[in-house]
N, C-alpha and C positions, 0 to 999 in steps of 0.2 A: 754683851750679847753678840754671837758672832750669826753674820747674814751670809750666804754662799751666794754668790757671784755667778759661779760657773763651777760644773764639776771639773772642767776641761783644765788641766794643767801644762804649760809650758816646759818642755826638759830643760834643765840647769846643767851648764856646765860645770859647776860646782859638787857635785853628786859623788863623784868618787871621793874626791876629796874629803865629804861629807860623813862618807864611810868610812874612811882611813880614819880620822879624825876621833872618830867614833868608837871604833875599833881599840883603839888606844884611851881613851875613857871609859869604854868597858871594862879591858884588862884591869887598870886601875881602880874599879868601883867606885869613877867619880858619874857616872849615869849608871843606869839600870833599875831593876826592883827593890824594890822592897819586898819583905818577907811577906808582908801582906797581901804581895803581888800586884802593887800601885808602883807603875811606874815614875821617875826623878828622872831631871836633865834634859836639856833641849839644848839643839843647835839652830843656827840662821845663818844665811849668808844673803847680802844685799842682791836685787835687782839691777844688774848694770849701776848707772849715774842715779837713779831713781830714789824714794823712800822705802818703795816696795821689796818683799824679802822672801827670800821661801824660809821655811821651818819646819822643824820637823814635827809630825803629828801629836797631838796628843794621844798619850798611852803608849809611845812607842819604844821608852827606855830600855826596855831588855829585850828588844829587835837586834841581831846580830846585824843585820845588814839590811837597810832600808831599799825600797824601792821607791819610785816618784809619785808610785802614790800612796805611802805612806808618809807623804811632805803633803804642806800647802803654800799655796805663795800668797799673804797678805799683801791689797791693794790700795787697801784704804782704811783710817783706823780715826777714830775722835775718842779723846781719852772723856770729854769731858759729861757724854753720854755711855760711859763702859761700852764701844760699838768698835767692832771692826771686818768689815768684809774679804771675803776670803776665794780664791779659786781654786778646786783640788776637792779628791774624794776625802781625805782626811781631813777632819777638824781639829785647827791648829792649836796649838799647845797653850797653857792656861799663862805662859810665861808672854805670849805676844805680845800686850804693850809696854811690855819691859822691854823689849828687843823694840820695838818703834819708836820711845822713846830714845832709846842711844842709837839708829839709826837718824831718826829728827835734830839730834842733838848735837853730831860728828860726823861731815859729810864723810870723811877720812875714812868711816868705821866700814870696814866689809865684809865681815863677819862676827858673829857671838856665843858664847857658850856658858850655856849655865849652868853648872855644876855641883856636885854635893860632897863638903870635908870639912866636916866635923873640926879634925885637929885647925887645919889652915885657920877656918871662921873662927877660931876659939884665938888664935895666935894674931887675926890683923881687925878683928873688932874694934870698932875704933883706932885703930892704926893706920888703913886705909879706908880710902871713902869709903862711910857706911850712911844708911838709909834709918832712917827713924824704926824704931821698935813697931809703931802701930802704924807703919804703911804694912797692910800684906800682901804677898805676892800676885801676880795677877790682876792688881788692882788700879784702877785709876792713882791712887793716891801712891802706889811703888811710882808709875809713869810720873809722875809730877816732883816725887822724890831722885828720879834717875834725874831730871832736868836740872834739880838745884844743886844736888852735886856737880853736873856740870859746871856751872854758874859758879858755886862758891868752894869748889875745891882744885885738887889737882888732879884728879878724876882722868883727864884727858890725856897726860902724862902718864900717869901707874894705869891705865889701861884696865883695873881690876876694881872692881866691890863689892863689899859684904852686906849683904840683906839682914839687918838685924833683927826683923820680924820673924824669920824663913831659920831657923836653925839649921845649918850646913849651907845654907845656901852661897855661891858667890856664883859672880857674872865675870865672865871677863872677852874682853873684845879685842880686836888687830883690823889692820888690812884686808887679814887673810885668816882663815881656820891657823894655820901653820904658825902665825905669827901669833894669835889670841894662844895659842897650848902653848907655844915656847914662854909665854907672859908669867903662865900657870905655872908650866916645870920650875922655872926662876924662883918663885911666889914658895913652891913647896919645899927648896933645898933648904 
């Protein structure tokens, strides 16, 4: 259940960057629609030192270029009521406590990107960190799955995962947007 806070949103200096980022996941068809016209893929980038994050909206995959208020910035999240409050005209993406989960998880993490390829998930399924078949995305139970990978893998190191519920899905995270895509390019050569 997401609660709005405030419509009022804070600008991120991360926003261009957000688009760039974007832009180049476009090109690739690792975010956008689907034929059905259901949008895939979401970015985040951390709040300063904080747990809080902006993301990008829900629905907004085949948006060529976001404005701020098609982001939201989650401020507060409890996996273990499905709850997370939100500030921003847009309601954030169904991917959220996956993204607070590896923000919770890795103070390190400063940005995320979740992405869709078929081939990659087919090729590091179980190769690298992957999440149980019946967590599904969006879910308390992917958030609790992102933490045990932390825990019991090397997760922190390969910087990437395959959602094995999620068919194409992977996550992958950095520093920085710049650093989480270079992870991917790496991932897909």
């Amino acid at each position: 259940m997401y609660e709005r806070a405030s419509r009022d949103i804070t600008a991120f200096d991360e926003l261009a960057e957000l688009n760039t980022c974007r832009r180049k996941l476009l090109h690739l068809q690792l975010i956008g629609l689907e034929l059905n016209g259901t949008g895939f893929g979401n970015l985040s980038v951390r709040d300063g030192a904080t747990n809080n994050f902006y993301i990008t909206g829900s629905a907004t995959g085949g948006i060529p270029e976001l404005a701020l208020a098609d982001c939201a910035r989650v401020v507060a999240c409890d996996f273990e009521r499905n709850w997370l409050q939100y500030e921003g005209f847009a309601i954030p993406s169904s991917e959220s406590l996956t993204h607070a989960a590896i923000y919770e998880s890795d103070a390190k993490v400063g940005a995320i990107i979740h992405c869709h390829d078929s081939k990659l998930w087919a090729v590091l399924l179980n190769q690298a960190p992957t999440t149980a078949k019946s967590a599904e995305y969006g879910t308390p139970e992917m958030a609790h799955e992102i933490t045990r990978l932390f825990k019991f893998t090397d997760l922190r190191d390969r910087k990437i995962l395959i959602m094995a519920g999620h068919e194409g899905g992977i996550v992958i995270f950095g520093k920085n947007l710049a650093e989480a895509f270079a992870v991917l390019m790496r991932e897909r050569r």
